[in-house]
VOSE-141609 format. One record per atom (N, C-alpha, C): atom name; residue in one letter; chain; z, y, x negated. Coordinates in nm, 3 decimals, padded with zeros to 5 digits. Atoms other than C-alpha are relative to their C-alpha. Example, Ala and Ser with C-alpha at 12.3 -4.5 7.8 and 13.67 -1.06 7.14 Angstrom:
# VOSE-141609
N|A|A|00.000|-00.119|-00.089
CA|A|A|00.780|-00.450|-01.230
C|A|A|00.000|00.120|-00.090
N|S|A|-00.006|-00.119|00.082
CA|S|A|00.714|-00.106|-01.367
C|S|A|00.073|00.109|00.077
# end
This chain:
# VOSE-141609
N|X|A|00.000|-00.120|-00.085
CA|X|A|00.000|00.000|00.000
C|X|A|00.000|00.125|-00.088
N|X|A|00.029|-00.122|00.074
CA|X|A|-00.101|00.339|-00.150
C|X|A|00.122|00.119|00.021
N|X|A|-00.127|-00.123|-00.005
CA|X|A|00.138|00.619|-00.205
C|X|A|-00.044|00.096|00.114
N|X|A|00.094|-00.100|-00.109
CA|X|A|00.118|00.871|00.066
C|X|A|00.144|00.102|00.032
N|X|A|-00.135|-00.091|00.028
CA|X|A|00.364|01.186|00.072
C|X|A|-00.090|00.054|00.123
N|X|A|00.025|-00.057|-00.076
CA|X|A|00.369|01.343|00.404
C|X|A|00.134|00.166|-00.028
N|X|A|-00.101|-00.111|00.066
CA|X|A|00.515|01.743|00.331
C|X|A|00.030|00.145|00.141
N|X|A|-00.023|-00.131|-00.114
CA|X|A|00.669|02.008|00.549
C|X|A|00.105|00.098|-00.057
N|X|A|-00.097|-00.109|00.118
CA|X|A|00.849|02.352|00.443
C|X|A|00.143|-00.024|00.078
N|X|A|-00.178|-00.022|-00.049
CA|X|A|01.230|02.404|00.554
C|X|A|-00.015|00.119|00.080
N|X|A|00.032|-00.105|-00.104
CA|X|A|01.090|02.711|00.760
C|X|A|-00.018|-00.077|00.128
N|X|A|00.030|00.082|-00.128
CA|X|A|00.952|02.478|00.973
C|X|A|00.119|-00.058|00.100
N|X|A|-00.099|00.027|-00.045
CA|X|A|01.238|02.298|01.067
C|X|A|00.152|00.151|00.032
N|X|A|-00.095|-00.105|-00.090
CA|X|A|01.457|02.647|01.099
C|X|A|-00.024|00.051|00.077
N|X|A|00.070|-00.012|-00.120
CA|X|A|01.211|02.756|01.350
C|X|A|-00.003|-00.050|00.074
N|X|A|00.018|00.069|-00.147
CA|X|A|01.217|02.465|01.544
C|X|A|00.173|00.016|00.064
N|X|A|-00.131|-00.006|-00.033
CA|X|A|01.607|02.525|01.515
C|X|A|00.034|00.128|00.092
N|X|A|-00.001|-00.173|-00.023
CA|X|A|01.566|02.925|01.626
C|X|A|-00.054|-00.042|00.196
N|X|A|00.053|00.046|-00.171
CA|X|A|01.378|02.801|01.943
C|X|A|00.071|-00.090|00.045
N|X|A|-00.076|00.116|-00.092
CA|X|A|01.595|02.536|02.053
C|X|A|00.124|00.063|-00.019
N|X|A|-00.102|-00.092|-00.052
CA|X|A|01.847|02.783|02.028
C|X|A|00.007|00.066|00.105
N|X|A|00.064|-00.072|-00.075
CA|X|A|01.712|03.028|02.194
C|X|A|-00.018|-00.053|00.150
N|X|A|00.036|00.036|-00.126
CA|X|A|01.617|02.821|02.464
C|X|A|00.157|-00.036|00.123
N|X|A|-00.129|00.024|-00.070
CA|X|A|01.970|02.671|02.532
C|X|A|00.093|00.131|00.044
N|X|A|-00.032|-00.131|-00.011
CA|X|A|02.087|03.025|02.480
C|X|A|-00.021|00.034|00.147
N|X|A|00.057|-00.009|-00.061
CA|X|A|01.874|03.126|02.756
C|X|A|00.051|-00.058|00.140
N|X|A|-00.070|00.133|-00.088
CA|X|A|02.009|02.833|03.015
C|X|A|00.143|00.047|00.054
N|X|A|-00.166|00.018|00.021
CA|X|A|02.358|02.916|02.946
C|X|A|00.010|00.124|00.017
N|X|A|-00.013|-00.148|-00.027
CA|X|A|02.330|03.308|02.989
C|X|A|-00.065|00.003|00.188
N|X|A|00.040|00.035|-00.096
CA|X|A|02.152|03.185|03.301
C|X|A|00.094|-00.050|00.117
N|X|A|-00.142|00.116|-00.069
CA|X|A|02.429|02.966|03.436
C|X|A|00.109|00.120|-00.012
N|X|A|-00.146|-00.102|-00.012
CA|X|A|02.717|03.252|03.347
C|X|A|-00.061|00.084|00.092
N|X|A|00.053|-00.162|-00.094
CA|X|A|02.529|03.578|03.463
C|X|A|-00.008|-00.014|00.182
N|X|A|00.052|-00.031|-00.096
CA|X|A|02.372|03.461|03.751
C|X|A|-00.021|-00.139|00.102
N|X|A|-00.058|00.107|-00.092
CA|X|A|02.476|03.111|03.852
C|X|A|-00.124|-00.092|-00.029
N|X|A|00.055|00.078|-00.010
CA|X|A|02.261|02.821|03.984
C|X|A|-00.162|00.033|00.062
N|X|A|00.165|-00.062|-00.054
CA|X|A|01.990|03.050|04.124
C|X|A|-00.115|-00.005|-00.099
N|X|A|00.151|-00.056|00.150
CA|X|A|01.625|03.033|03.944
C|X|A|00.037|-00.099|-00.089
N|X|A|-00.040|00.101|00.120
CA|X|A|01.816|02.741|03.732
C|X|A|-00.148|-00.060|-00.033
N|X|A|00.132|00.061|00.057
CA|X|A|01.484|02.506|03.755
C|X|A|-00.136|00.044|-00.063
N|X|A|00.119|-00.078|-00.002
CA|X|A|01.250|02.786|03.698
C|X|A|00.006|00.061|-00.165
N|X|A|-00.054|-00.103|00.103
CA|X|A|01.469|02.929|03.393
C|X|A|-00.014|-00.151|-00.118
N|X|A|-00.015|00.113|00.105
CA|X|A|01.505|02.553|03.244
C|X|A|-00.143|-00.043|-00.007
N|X|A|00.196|00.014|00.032
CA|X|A|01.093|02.481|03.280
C|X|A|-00.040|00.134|-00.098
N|X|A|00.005|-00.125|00.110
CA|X|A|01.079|02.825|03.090
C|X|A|00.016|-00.067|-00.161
N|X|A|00.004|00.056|00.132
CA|X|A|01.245|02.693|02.821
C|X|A|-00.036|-00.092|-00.076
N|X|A|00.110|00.140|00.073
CA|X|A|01.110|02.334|02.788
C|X|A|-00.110|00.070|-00.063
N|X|A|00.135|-00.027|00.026
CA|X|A|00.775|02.514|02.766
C|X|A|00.032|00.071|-00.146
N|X|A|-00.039|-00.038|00.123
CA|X|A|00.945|02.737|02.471
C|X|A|00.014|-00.121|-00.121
N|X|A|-00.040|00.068|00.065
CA|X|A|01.070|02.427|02.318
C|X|A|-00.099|-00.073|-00.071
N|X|A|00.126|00.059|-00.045
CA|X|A|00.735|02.246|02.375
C|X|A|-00.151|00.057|-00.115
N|X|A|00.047|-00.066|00.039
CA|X|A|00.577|02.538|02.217
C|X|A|00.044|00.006|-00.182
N|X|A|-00.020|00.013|00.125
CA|X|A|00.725|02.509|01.897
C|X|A|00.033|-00.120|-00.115
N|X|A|00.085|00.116|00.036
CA|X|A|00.708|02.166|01.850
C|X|A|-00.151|-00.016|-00.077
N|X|A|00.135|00.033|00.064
CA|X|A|00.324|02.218|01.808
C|X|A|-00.004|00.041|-00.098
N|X|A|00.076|-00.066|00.117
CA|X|A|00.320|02.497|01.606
C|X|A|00.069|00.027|-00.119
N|X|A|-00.106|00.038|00.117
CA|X|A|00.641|02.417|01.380
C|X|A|00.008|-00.119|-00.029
N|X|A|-00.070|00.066|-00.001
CA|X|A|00.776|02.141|01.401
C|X|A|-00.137|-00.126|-00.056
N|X|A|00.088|00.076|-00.043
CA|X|A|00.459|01.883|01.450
C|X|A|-00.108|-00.012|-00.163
N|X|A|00.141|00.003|00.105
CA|X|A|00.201|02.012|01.179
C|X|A|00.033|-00.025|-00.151
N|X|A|-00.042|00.039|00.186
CA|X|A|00.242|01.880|00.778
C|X|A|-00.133|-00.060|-00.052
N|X|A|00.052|00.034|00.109
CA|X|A|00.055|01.797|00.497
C|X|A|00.016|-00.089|-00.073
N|X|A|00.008|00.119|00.051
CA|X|A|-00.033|01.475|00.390
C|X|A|-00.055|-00.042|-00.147
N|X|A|00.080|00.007|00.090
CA|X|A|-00.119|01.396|00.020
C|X|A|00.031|-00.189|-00.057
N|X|A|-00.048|00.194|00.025
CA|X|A|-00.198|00.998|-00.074
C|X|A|-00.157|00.030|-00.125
N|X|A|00.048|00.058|00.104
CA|X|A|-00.421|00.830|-00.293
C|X|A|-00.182|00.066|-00.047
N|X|A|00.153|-00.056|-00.034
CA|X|A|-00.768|00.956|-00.139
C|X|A|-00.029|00.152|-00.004
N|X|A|00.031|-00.130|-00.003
CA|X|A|-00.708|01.325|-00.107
C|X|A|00.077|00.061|00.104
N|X|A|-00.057|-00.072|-00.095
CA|X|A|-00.563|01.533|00.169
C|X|A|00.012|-00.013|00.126
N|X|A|-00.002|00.010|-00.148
CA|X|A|-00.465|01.510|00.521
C|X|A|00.026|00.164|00.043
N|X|A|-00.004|-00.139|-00.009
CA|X|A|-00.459|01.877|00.638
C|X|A|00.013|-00.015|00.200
N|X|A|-00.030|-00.002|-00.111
CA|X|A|-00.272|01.851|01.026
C|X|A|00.044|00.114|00.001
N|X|A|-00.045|-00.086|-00.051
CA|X|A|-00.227|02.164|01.166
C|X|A|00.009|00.048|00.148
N|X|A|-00.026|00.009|-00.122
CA|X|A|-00.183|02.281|01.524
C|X|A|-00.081|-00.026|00.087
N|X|A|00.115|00.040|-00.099
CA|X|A|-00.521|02.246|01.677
C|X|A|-00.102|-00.090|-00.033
N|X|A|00.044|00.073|00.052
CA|X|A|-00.673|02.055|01.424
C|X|A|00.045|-00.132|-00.111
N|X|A|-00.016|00.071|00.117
CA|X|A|-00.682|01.768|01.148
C|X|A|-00.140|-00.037|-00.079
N|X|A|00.116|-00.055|00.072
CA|X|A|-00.889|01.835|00.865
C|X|A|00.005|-00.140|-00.144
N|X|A|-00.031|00.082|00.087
CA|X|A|-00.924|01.539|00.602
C|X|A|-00.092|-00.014|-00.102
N|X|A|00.057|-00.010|00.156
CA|X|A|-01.028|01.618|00.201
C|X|A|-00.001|-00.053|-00.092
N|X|A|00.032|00.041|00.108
CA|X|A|-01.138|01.375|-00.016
C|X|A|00.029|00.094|-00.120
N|X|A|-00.020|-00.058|00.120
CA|X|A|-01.031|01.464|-00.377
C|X|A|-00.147|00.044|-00.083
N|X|A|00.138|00.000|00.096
CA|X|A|-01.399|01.417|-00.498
C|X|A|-00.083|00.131|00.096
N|X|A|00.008|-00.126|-00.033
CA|X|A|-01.441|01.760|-00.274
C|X|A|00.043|00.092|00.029
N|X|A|-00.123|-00.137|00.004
CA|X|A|-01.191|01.974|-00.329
C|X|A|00.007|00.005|-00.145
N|X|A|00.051|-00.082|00.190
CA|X|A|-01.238|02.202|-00.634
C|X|A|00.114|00.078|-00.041
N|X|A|-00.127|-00.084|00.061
CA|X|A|-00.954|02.438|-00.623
C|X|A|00.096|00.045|00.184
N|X|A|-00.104|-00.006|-00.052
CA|X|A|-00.605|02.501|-00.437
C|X|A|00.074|00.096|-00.044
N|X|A|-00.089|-00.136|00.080
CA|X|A|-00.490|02.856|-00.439
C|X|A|00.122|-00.019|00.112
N|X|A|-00.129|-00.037|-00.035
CA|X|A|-00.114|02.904|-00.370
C|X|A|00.073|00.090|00.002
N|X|A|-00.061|-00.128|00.017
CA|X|A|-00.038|03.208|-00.444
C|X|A|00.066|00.090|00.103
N|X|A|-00.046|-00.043|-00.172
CA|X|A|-00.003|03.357|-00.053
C|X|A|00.001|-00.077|00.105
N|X|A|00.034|00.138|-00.052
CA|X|A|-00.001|03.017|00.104
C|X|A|-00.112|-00.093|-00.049
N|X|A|00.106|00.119|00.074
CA|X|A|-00.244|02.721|00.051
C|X|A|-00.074|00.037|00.071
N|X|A|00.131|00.050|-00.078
CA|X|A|-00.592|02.723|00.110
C|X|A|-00.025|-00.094|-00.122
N|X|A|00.087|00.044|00.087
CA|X|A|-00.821|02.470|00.005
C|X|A|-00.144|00.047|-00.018
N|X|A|00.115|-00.042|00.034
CA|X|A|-01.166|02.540|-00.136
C|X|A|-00.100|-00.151|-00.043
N|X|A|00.058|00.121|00.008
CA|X|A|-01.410|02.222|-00.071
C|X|A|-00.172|00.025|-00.118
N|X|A|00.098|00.022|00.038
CA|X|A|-01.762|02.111|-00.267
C|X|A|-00.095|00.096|00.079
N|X|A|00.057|-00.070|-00.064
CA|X|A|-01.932|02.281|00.017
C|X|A|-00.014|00.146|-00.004
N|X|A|-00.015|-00.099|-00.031
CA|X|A|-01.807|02.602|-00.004
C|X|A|00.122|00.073|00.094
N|X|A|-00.116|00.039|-00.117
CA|X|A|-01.540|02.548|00.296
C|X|A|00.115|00.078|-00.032
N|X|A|-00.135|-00.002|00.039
CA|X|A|-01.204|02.710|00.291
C|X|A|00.121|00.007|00.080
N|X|A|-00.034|00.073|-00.087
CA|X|A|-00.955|02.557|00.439
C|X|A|00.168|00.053|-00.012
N|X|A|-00.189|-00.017|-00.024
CA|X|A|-00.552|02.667|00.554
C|X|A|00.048|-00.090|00.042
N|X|A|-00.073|00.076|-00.008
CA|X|A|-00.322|02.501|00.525
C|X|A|00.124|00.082|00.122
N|X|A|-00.094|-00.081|-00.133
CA|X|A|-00.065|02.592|00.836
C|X|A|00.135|-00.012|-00.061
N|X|A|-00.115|00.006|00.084
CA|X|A|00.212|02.413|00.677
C|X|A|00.075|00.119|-00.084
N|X|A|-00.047|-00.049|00.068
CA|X|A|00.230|02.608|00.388
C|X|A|-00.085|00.183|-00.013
N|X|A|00.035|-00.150|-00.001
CA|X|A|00.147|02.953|00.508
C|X|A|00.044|00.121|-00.047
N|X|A|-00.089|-00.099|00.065
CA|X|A|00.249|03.266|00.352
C|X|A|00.142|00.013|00.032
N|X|A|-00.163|-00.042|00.005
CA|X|A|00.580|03.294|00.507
C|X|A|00.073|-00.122|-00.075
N|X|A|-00.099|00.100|00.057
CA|X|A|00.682|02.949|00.345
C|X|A|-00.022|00.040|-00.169
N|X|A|00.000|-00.055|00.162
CA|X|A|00.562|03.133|-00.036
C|X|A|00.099|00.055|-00.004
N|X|A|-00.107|-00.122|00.083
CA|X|A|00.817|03.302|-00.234
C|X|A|-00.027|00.007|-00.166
N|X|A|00.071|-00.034|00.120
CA|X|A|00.797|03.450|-00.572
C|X|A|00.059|-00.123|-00.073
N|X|A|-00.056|00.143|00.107
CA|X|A|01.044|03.149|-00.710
C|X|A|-00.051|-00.095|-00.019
N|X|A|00.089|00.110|00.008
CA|X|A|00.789|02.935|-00.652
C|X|A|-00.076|-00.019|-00.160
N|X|A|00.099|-00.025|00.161
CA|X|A|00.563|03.047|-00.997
C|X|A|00.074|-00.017|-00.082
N|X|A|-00.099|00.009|00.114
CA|X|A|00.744|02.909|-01.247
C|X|A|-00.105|-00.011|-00.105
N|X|A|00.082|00.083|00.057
CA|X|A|00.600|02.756|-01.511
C|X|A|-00.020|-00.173|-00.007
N|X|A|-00.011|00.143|-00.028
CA|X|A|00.525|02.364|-01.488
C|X|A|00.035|-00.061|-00.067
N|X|A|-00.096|00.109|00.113
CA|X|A|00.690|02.072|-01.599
C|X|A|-00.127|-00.086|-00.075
N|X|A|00.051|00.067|00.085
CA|X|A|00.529|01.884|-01.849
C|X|A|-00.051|-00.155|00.113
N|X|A|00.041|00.142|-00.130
CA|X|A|00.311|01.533|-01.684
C|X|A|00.080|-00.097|-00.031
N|X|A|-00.113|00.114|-00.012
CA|X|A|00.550|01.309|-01.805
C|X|A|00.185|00.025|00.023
N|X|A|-00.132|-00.011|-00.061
CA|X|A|00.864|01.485|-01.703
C|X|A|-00.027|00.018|00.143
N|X|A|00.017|-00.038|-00.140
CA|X|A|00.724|01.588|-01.380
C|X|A|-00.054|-00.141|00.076
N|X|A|00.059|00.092|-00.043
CA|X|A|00.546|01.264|-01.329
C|X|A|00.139|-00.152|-00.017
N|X|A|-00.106|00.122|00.017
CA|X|A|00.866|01.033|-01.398
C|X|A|00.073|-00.024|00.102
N|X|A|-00.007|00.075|-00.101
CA|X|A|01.039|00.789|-01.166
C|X|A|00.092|00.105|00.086
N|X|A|-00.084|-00.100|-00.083
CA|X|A|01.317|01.056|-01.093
C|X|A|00.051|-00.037|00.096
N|X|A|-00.044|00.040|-00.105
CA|X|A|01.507|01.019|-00.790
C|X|A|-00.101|-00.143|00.049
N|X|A|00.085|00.121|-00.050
CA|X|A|01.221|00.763|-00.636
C|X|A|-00.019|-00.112|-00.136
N|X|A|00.024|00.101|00.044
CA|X|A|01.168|00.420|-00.768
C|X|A|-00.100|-00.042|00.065
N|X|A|00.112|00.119|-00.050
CA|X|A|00.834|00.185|-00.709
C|X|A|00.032|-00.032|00.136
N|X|A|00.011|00.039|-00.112
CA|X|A|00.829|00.144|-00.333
C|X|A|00.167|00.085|00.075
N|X|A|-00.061|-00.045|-00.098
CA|X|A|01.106|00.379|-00.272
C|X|A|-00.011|00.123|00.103
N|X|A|00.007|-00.116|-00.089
CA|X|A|01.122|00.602|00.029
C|X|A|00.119|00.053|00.042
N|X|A|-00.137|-00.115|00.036
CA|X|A|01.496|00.805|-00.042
C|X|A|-00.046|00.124|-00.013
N|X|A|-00.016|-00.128|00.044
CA|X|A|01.468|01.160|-00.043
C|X|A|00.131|00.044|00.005
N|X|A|-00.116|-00.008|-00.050
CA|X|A|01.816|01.210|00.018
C|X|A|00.032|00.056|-00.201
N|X|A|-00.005|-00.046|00.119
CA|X|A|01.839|01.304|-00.386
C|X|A|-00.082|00.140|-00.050
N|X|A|00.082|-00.082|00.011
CA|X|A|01.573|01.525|-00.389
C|X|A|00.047|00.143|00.032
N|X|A|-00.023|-00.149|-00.037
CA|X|A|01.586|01.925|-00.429
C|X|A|-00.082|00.054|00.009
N|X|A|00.101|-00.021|00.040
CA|X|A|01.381|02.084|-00.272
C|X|A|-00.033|00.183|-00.110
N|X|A|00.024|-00.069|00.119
CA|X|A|01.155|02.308|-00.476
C|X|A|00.002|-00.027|-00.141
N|X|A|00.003|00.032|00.126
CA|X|A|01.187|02.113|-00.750
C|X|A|-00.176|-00.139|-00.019
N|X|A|00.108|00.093|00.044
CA|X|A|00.862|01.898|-00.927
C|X|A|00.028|-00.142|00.141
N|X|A|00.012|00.092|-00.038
CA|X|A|00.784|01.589|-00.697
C|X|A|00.002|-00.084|-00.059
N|X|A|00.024|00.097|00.086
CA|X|A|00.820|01.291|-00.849
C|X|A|-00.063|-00.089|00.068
N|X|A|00.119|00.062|-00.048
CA|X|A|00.515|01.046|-00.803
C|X|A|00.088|-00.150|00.053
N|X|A|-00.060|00.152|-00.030
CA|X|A|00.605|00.682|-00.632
C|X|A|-00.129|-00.051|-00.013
N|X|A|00.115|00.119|00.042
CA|X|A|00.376|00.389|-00.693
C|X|A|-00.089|-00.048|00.153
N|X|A|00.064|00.098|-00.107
CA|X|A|00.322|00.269|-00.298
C|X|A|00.079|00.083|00.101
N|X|A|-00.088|-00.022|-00.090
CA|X|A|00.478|00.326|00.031
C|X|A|-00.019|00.176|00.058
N|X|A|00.036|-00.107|-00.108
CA|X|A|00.476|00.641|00.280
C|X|A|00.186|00.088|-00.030
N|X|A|-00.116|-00.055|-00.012
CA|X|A|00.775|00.908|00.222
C|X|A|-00.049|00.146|00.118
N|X|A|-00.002|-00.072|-00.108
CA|X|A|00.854|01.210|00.466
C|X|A|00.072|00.117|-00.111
N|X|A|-00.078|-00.103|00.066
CA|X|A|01.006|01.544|00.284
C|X|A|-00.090|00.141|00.017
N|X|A|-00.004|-00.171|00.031
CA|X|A|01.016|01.938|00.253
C|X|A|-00.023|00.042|-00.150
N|X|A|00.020|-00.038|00.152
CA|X|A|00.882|02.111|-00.035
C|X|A|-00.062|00.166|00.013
N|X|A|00.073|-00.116|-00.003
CA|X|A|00.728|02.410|-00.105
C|X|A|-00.107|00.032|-00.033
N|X|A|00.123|-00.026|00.059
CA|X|A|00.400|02.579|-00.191
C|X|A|-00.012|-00.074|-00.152
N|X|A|00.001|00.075|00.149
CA|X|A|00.474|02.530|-00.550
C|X|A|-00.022|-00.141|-00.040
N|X|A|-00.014|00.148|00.049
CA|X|A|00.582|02.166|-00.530
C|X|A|-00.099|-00.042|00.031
N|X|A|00.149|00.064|-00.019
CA|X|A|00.304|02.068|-00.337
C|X|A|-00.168|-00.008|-00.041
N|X|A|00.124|-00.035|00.095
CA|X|A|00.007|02.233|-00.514
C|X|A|00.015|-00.097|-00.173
N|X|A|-00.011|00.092|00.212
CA|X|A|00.180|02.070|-00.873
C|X|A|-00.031|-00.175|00.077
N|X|A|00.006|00.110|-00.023
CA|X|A|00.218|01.742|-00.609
C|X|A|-00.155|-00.099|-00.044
N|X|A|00.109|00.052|-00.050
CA|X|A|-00.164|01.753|-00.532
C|X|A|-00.065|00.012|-00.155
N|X|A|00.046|00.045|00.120
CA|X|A|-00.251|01.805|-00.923
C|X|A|00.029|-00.139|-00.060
N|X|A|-00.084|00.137|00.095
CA|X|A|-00.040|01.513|-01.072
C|X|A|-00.113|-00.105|00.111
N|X|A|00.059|00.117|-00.079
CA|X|A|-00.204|01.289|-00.744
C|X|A|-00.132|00.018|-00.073
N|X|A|00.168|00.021|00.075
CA|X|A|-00.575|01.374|-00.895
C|X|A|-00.010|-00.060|-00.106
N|X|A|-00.041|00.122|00.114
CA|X|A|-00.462|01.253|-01.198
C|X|A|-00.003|-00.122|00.008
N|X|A|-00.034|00.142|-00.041
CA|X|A|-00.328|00.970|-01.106
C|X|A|-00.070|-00.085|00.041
N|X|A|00.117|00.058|-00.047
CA|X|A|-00.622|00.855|-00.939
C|X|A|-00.092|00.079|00.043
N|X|A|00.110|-00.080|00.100
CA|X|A|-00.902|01.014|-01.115
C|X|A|-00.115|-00.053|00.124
N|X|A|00.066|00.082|-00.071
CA|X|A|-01.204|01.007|-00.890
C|X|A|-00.159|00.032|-00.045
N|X|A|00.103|-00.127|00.072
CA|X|A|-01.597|01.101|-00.974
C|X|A|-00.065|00.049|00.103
N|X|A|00.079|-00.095|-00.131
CA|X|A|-01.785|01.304|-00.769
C|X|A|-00.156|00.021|-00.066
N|X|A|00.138|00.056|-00.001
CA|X|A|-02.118|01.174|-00.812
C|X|A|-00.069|-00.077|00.075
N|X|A|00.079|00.135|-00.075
CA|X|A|-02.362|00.978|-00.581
C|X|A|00.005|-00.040|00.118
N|X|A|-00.046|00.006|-00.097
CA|X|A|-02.192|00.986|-00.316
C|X|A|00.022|00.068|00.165
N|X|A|-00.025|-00.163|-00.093
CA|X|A|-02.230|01.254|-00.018
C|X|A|00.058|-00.095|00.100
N|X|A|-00.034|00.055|-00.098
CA|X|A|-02.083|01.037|00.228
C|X|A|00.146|00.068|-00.015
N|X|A|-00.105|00.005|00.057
CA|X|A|-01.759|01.022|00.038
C|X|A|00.069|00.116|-00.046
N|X|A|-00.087|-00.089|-00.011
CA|X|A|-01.722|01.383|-00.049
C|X|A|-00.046|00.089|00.152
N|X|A|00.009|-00.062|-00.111
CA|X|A|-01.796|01.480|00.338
C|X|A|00.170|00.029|00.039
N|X|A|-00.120|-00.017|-00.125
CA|X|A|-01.460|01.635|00.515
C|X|A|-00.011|-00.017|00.163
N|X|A|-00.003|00.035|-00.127
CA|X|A|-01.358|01.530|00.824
C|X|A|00.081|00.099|00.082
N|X|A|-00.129|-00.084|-00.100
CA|X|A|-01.221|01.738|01.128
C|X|A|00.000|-00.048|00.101
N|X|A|-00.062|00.005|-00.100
CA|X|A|-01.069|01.668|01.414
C|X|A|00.096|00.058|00.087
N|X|A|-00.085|-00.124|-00.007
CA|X|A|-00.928|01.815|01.696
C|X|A|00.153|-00.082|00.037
N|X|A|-00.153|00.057|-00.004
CA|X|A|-00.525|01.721|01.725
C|X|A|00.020|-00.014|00.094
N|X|A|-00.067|-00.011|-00.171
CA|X|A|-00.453|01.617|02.077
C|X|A|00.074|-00.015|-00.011
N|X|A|-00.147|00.012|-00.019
CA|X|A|-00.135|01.507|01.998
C|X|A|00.071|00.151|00.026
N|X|A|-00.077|-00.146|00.015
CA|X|A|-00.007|01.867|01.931
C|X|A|-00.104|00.098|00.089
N|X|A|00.039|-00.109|-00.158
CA|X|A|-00.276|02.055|02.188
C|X|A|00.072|-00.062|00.081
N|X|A|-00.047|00.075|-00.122
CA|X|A|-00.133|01.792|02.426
C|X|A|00.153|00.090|00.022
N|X|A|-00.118|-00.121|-00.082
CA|X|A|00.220|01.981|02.378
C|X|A|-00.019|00.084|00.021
N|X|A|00.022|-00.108|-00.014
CA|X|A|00.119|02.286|02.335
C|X|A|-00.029|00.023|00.138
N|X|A|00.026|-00.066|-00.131
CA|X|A|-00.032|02.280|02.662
C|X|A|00.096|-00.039|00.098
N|X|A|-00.120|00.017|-00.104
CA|X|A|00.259|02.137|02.842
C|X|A|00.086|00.102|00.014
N|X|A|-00.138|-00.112|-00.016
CA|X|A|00.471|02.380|02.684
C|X|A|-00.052|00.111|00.079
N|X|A|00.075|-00.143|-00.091
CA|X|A|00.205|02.688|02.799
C|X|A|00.046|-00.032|00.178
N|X|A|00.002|00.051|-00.098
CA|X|A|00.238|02.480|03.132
C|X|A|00.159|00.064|00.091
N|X|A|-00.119|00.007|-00.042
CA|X|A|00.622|02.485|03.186
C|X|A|00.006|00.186|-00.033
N|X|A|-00.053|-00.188|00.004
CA|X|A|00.667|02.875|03.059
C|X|A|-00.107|00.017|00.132
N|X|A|00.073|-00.063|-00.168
CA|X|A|00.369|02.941|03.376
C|X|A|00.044|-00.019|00.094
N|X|A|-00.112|00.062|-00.150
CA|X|A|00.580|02.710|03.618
C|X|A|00.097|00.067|-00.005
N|X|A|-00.131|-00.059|00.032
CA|X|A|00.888|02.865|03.530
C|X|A|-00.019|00.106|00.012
N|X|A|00.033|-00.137|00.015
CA|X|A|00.767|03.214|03.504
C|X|A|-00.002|00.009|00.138
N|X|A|00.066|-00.022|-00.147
CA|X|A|00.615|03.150|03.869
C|X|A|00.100|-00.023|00.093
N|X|A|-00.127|00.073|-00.099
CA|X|A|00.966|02.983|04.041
C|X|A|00.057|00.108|-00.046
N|X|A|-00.102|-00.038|-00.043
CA|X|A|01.104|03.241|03.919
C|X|A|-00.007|00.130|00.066
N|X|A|00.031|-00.089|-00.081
CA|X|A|00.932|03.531|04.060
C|X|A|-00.085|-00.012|00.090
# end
């Protein structure tokens, strides 16, 4: 089984925390102020809030494995062979820049998840590339800091937070690692898109429930 690092920032997850605040917030200022009136209209409100940030937080990450890129973001999924992808600027979030010409955002790691601490300078390939926290087939992050170098695993599917930085040094060390050529082939460096129903599918529930709710309650 091929290595495959699926990546999401720590914004993400405080956003989905900010809205599911917010929403209960909402409920509960509902229930004191003004009682049981408008309750179903005020709690479909907020699902749809909740619903809503699911898609466009919580849901979308960045996949890097053996082949090249998985690029899920809220309306789409965009998938980049290594043997066509030329360069990965990070500097104000990620884009990629394909064989074609293409250039591609990354949602994940959009400017608000950059910061200047990110630009360091890089670790060397065999300190950055060593077993480090992970071992051959392990999937622990529970050691891991983030913002710090990724360390490569041999096989197996992990889940973690990182940042611009880590992930741009991630997606160098992976090219390495499995070197590919980009010759002969146009099949192979074609990108793929697709559109994400999983995450339109909430999205539009959530749009759904804030219109129901909006409408019960006036």
């Amino acid at each position: 089984m091929e290595p495959r690092y699926k990546l999401r920032t720590t914004s993400q997850y405080g956003a989905m925390a900010a809205f599911s605040v917010l929403a209960i917030t909402i409920v509960i200022l509902q229930v004191v102020q003004v009682g049981l009136t408008g309750l179903p209209g005020t709690v479909l409100f907020c699902i749809g809030i909740v619903f809503l940030a699911m898609a466009f937080y919580a849901m979308p990450y960045l996949e890097v494995n053996a082949e090249g890129l998985v690029v899920a973001n809220t309306l789409t999924t965009v998938t980049v062979p290594f043997r066509s992808l030329i360069a990965v600027e990070s500097r104000w979030g990620m884009r990629l820049t394909t064989t074609n010409g293409e250039s591609i955002g990354v949602r994940v790691f959009s400017r608000s998840s950059s910061s200047r601490a990110q630009y360091k300078p890089q670790r060397a390939k065999s300190e950055s590339a060593s077993s480090g926290a992970f071992g051959s087939h392990s999937h622990d992050a529970s050691d891991y800091k983030v913002g710090n170098a990724i360390p490569l695993i041999s096989s197996g599917t992990i889940s973690m937070r990182a940042t611009t930085y880590s992930a741009s040094s991630l997606i160098d060390e992976m090219r390495d690692a499995y070197p590919v050529t980009r010759k002969a082939d146009p099949q192979g460096m074609a990108c793929s898109r697709a559109w994400a129903w999983d995450r339109i599918g909430i999205a539009a529930l959530g749009a759904a429930a804030i219109a129901t709710g909006t409408a019960a309650l006036f």
